[in-house]
Backbone as CSV, one residue per row, in Angstrom:
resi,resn,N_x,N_y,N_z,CA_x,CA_y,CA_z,C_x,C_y,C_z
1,UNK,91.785,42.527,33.681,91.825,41.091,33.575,93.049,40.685,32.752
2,UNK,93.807,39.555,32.852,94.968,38.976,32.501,94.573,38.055,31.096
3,UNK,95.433,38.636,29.850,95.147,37.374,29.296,96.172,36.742,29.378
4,UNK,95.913,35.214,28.563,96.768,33.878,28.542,96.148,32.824,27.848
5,UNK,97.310,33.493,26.444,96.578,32.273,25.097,95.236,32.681,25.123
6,UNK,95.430,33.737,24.473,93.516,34.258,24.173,92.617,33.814,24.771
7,UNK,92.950,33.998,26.204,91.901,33.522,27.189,91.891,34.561,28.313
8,UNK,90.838,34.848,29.107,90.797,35.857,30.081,91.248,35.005,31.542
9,UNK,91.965,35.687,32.520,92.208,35.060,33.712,90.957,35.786,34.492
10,UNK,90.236,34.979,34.951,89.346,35.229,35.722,89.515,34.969,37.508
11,UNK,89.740,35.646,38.373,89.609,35.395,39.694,88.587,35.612,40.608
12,UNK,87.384,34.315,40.912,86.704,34.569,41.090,86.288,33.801,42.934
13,UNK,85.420,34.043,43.249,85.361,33.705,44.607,85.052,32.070,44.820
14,UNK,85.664,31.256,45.282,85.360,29.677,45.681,84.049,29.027,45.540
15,UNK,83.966,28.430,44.398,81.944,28.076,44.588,82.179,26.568,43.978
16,UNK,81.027,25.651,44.480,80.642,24.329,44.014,80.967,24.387,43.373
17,UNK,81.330,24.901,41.844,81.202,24.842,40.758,82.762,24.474,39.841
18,UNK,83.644,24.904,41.136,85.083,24.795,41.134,85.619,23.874,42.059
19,UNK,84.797,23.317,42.989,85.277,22.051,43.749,86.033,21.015,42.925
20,UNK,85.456,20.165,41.700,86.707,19.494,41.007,87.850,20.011,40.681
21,UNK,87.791,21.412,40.311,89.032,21.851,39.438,90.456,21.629,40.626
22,UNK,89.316,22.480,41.760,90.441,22.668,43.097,90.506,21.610,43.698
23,UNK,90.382,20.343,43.322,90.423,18.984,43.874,91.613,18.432,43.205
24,UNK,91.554,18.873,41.924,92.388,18.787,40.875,94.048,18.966,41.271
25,UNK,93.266,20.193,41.591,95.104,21.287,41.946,95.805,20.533,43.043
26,UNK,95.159,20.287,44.209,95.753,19.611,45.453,96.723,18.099,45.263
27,UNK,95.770,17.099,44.538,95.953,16.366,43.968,97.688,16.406,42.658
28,UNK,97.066,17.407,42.161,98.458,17.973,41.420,99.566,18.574,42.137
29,UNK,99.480,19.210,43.030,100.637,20.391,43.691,101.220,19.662,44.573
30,UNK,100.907,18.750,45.663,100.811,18.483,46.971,101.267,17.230,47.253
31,UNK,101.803,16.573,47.893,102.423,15.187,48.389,100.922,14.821,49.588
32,UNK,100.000,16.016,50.224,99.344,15.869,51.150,98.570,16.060,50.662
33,UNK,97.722,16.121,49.450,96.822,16.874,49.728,95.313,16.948,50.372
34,UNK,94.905,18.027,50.642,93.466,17.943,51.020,92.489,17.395,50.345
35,UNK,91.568,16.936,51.610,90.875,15.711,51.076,89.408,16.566,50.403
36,UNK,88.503,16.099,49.356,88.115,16.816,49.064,86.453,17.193,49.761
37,UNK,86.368,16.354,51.265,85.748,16.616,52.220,85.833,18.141,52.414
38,UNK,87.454,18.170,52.887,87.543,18.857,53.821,87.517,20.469,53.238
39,UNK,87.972,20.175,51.490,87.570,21.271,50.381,86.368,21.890,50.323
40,UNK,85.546,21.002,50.150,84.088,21.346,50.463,83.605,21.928,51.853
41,UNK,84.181,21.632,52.982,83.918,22.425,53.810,83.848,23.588,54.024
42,UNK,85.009,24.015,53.441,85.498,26.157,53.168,84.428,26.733,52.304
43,UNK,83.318,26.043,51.590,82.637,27.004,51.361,81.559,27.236,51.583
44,UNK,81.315,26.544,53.197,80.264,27.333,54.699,81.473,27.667,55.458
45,UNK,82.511,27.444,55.285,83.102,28.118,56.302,83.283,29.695,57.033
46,UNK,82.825,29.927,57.542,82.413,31.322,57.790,84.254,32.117,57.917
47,UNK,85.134,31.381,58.006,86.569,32.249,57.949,87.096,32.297,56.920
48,UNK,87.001,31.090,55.780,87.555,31.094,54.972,87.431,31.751,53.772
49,UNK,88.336,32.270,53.212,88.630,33.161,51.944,88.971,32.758,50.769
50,UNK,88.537,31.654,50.243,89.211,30.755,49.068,88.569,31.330,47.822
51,UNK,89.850,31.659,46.976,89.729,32.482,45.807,90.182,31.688,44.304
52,UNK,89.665,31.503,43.585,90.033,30.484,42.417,90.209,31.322,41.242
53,UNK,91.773,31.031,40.559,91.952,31.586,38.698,91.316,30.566,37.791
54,UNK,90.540,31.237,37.421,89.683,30.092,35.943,90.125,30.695,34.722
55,UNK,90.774,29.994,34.109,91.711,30.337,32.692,90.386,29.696,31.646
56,UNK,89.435,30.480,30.884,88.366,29.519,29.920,87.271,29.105,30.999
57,UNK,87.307,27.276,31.336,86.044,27.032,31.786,87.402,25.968,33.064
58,UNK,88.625,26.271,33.227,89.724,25.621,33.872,90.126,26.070,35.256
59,UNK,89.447,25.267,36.321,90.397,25.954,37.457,92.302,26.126,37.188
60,UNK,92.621,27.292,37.500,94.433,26.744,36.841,95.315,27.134,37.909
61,UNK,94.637,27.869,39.115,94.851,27.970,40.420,94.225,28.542,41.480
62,UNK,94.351,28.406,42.796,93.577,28.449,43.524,94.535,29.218,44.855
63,UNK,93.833,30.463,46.281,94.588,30.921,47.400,93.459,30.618,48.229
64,UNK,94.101,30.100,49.452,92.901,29.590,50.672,93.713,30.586,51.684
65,UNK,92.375,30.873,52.609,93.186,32.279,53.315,92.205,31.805,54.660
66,UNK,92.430,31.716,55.751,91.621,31.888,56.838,91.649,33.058,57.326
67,UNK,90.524,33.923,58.016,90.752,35.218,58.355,90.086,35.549,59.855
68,UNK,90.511,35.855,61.141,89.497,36.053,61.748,90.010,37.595,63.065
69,UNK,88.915,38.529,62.742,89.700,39.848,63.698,90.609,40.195,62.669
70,UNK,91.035,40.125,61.370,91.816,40.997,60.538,92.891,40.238,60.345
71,UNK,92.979,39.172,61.372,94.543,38.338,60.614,94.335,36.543,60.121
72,UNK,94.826,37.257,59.201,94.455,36.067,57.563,95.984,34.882,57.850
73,UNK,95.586,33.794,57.441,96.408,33.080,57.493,96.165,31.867,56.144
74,UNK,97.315,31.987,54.959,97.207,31.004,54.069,97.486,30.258,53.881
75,UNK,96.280,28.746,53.889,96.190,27.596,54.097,96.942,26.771,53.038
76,UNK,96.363,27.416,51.912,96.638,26.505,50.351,97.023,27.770,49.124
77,UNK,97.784,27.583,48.274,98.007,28.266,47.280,98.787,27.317,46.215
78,UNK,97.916,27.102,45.188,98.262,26.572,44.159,98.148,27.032,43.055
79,UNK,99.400,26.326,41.824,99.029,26.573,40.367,99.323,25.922,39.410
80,UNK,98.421,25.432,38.546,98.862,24.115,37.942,100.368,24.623,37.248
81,UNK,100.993,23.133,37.718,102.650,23.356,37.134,102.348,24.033,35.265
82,UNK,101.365,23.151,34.456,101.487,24.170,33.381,101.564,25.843,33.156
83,UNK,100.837,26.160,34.130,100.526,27.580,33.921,101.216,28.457,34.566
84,UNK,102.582,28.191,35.459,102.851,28.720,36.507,104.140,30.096,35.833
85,UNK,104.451,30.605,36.651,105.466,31.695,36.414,104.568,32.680,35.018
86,UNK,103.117,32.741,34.848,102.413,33.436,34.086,101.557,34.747,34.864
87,UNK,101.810,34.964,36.483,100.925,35.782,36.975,100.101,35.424,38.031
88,UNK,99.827,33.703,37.790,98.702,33.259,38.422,98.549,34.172,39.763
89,UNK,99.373,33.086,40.354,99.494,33.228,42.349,99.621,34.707,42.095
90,UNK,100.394,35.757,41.903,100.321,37.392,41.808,99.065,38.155,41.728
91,UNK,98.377,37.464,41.151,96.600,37.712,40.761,96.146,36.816,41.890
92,UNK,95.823,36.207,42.159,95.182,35.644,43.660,95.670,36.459,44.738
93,UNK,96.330,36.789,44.867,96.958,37.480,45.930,96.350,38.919,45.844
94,UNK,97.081,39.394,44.835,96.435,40.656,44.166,94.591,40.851,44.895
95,UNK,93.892,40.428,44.573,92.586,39.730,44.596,92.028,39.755,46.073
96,UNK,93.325,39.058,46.842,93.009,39.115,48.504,93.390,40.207,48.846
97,UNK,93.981,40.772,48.626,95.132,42.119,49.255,93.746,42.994,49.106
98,UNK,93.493,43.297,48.128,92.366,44.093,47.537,90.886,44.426,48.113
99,UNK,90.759,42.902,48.732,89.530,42.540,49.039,89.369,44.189,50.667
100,UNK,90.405,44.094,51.131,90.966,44.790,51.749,90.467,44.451,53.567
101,UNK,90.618,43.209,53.864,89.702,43.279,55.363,90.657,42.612,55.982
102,UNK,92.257,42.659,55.687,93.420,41.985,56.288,94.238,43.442,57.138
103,UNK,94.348,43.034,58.344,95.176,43.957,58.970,96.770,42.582,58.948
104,UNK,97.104,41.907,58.748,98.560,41.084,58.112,97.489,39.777,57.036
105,UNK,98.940,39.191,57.196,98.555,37.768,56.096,100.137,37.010,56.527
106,UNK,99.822,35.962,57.419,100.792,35.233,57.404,100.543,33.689,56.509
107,UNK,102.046,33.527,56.132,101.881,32.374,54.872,103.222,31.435,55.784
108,UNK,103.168,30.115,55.510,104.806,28.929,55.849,104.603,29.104,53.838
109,UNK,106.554,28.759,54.041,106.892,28.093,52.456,108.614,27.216,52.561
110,UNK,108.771,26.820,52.131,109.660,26.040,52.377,111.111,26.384,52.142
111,UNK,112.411,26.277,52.514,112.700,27.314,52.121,113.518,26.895,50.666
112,UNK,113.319,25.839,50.224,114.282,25.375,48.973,112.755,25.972,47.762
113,UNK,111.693,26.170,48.188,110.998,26.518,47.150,111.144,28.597,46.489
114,UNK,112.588,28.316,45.931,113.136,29.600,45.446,111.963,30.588,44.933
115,UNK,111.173,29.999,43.695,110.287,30.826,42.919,109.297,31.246,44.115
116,UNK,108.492,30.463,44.884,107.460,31.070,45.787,108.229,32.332,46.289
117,UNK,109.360,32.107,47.503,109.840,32.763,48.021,110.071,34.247,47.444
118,UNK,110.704,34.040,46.402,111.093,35.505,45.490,109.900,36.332,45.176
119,UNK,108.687,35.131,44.855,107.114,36.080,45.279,106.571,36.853,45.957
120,UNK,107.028,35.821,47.135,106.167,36.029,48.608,107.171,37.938,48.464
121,UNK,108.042,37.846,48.484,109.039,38.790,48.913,108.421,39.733,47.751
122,UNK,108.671,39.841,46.664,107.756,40.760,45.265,106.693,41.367,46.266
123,UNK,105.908,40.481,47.067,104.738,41.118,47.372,104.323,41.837,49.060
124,UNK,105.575,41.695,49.304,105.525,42.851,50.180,105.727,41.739,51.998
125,UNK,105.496,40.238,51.824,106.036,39.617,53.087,107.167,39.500,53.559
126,UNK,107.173,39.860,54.631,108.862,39.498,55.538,108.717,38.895,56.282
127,UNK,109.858,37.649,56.877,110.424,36.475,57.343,110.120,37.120,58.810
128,UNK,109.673,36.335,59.599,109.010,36.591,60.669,109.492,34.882,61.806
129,UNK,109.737,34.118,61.312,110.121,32.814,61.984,110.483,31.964,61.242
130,UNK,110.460,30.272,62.090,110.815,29.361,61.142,110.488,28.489,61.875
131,UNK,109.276,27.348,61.399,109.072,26.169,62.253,109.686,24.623,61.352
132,UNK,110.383,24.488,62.732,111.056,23.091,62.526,110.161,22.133,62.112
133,UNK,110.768,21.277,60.903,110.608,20.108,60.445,109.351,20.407,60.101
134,UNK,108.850,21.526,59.567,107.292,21.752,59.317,106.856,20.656,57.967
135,UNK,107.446,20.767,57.547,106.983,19.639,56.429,107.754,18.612,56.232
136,UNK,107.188,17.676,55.630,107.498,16.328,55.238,107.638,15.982,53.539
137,UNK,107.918,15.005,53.120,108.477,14.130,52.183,108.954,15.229,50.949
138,UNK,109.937,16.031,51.198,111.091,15.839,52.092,110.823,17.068,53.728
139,UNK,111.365,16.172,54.619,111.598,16.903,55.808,111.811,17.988,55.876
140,UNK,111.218,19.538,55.981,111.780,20.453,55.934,111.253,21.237,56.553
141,UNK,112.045,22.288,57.203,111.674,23.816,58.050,110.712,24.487,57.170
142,UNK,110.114,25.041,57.998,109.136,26.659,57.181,109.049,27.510,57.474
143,UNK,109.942,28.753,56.040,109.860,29.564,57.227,108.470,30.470,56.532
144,UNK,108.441,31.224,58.072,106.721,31.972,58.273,107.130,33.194,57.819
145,UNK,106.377,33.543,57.007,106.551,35.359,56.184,105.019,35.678,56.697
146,UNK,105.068,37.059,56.965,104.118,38.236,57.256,104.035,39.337,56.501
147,UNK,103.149,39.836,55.703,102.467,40.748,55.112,101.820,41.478,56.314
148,UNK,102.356,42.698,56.121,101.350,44.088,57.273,100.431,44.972,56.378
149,UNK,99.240,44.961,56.314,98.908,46.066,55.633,98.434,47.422,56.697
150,UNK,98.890,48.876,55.718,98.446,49.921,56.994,96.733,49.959,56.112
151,UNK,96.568,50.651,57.583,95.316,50.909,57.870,94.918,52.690,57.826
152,UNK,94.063,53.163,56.904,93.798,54.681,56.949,93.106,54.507,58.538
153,UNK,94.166,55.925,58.931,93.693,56.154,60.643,92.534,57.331,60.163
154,UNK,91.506,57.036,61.363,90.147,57.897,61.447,90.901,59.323,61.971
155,UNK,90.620,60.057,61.593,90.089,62.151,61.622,89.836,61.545,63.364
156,UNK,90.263,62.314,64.179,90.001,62.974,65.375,91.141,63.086,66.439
């Protein structure tokens, strides 16, 4: 477990109990963000993988992952601007990678967002495309990174 300011980083699995915090984050991170309907939905969602860092009693970031047949696709990844460049997102990730039921993990990021990028790349994704005008305010391409994980092949 991670500390930060004599506190334990906890990464724990998406529950009611973290719906404000991660209402919080969207609200904070996002020009779009998700509504907190649609937050609450992911946790009957039978694909979704949403994993939350609780710093104390604080959501302080959050990875939304859809998964279905082995390929994961991430929806949301946030971290509150205070806490960021401390591990967070590395530990969420960490967390999914681990979980181990991903045969890839494709992520969009933008490409002026330097720090994600230098992450995404730390952690093992490569540039795989680029969709036009994928985002808005400001207008911008995204490009799509892919994570492969191998798979132990079966004896025979």
């Amino acid at each position: 477990m991670m500390h930060i300011k004599d506190h334990q980083l906890q990464i724990l699995p998406f529950a009611p109990a973290h719906l404000d915090g991660v209402e919080r984050l969207e609200q904070l991170c996002f020009a779009h963000p998700w509504q907190r309907a649609d937050l609450e939905a992911q946790l009957t969602n039978p694909c979704a993988r949403f994993l939350v860092a609780v710093l104390g009693d604080k959501v302080v970031g959050y990875l939304g992952v859809q998964v279905v047949c082995g390929e994961g696709s991430v929806t949301n990844v946030a971290v509150d601007p205070t806490y960021r460049r401390r591990g967070i997102a590395r530990a969420l990730f960490g967390a999914c990678f681990a979980a181990g039921e991903l045969d890839f993990l494709t992520l969009e990021v933008r490409p002026s967002n330097a720090a994600a990028l230098a992450l995404y790349r730390e952690l093992g994704f490569q540039p795989v495309g680029r969709r036009r005008d994928f985002y808005t305010d400001p207008t911008e391409d995204a490009l799509l990174l892919t994570k492969t994980f191998k798979k132990e092949e079966p004896d025979g």
